[in-house]
C-alpha positions as CSV (number, residue, x, y, z in Angstrom):
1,X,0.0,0.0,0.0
2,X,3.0,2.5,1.0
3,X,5.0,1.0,-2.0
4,X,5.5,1.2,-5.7
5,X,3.9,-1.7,-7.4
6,X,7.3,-4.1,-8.5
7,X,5.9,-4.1,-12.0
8,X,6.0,-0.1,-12.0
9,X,9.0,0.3,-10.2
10,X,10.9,-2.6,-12.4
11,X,10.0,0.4,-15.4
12,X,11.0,3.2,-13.6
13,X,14.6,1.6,-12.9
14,X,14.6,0.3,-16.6
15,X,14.4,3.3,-18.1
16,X,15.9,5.7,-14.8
17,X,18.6,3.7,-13.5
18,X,19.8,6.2,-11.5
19,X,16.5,7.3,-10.1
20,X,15.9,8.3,-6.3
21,X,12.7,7.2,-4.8
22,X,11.4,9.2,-1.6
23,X,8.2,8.5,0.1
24,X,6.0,12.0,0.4
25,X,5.9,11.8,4.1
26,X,10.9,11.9,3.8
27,X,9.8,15.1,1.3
28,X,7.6,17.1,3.6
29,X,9.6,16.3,6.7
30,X,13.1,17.2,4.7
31,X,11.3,20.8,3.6
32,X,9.2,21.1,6.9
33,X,13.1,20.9,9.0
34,X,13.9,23.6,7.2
35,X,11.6,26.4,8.5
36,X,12.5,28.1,11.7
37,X,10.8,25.7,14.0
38,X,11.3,27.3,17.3
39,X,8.0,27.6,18.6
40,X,5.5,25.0,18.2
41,X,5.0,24.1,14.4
42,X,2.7,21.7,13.0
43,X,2.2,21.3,9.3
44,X,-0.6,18.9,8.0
45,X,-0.9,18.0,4.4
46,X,-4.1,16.7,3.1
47,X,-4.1,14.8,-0.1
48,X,-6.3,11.8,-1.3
49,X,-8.1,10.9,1.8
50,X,-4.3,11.3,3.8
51,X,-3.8,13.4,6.3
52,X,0.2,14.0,7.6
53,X,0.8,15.8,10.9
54,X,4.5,16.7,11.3
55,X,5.3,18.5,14.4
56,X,8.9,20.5,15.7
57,X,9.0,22.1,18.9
58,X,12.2,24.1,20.0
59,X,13.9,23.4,16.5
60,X,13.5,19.5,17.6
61,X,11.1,17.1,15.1
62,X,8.8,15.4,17.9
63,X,6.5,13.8,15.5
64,X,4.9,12.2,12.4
65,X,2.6,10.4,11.0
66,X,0.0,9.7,8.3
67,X,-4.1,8.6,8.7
68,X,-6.8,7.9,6.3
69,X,-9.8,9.9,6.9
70,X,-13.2,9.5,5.4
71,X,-14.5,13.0,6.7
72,X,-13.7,16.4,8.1
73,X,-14.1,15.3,11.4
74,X,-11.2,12.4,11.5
75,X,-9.1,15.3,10.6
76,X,-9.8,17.0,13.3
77,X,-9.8,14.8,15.8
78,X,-6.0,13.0,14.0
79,X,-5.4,16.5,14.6
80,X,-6.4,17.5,18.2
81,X,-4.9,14.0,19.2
82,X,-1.6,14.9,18.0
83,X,-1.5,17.9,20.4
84,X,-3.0,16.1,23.1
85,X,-0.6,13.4,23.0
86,X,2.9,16.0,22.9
87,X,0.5,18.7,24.8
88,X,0.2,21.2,22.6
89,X,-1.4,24.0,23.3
90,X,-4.0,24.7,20.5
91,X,-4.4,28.4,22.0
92,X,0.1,28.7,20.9
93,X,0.8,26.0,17.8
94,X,1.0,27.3,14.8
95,X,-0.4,25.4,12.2
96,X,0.6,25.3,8.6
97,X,-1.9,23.5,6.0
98,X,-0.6,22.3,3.2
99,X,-1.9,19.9,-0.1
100,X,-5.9,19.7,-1.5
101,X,-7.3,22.1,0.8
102,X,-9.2,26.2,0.9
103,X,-10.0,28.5,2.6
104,X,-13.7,27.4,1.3
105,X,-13.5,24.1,2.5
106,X,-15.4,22.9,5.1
107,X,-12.3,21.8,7.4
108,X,-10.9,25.5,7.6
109,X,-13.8,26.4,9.6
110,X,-14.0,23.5,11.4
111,X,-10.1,23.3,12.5
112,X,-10.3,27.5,13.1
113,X,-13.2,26.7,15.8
114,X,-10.6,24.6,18.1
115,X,-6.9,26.2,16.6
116,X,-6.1,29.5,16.9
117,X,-2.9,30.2,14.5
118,X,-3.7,28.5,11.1
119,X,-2.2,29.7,7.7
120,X,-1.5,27.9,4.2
121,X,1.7,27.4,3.7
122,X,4.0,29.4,1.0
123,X,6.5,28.7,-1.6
124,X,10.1,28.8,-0.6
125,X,11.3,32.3,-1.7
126,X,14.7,30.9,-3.4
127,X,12.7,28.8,-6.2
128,X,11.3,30.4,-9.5
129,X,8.7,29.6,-11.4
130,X,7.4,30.3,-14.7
131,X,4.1,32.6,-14.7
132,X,2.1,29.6,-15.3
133,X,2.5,28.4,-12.0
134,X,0.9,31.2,-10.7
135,X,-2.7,29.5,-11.0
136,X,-1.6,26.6,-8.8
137,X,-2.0,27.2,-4.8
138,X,1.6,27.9,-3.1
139,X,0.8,25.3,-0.8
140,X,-1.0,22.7,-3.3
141,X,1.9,20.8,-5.0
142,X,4.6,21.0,-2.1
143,X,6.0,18.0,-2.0
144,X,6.2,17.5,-5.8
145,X,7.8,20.8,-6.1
146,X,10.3,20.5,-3.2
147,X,11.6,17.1,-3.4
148,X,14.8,17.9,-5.4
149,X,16.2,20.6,-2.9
């Protein structure tokens, strides 16, 4: 389920031998460390019925992790769990949303009502993009984007 198929991966390596394979969860935590992490920090990234929580706190990683969800809710509570578990207080964290997600969706709202400090995330300053990219959310395609840096 977490892997690459053989038969896909057995193309891949035919025709890119020298081909690196990451999983997404390597990516976001790689780009995530980056940031200046000294207060609380949690960044969740919601793609394909997948949330990931990664969490620093005083420039340490504490945790990660990834959860199928079938509905705003189980984000919320994946969520809310997290912080409970490292006790984080949801008044302080800041929380930074990346992946398939709006400021029209129903779980903005909905994580708003029990986090205080929630933003989308941004593009790192020090990549350039053509003007195309300009239609596509900072925050959507993050991991795709950053996983050569």
């Amino acid at each position: 389920m977490y892997t690459i198929p053989s038969v896909i991966n057995d193309i891949i390596l035919t025709f890119f031998p020298n081909s690196k394979q990451k999983a997404q969860q390597t990516i976001l935590i790689e780009q995530f460390s980056k940031y200046d992490n000294e207060e609380d920090n949690a960044y969740l990234h919601i793609s394909d019925n997948i949330l990931n929580i990664s969490i620093f706190s005083s420039r340490k990683f504490l945790f990660n992790n990834s959860f199928h969800f079938k509905n705003n809710d189980d984000i919320l509570y994946f969520t809310l769990f997290a912080f409970e578990q490292l006790k984080l207080d949801t008044e302080t964290v800041n929380v930074n949303l990346y992946g398939d997600i709006t400021k029209n969706d129903n779980i903005y709202p909905l994580l708003y009502k029990y986090i205080r400090n929630i933003q989308f995330g941004s593009k790192i300053n020090y990549l350039v993009f053509p003007p195309e990219f300009n239609e596509i959310r900072p925050y959507q395609f993050y991991s795709l984007f950053y996983q050569s840096i």
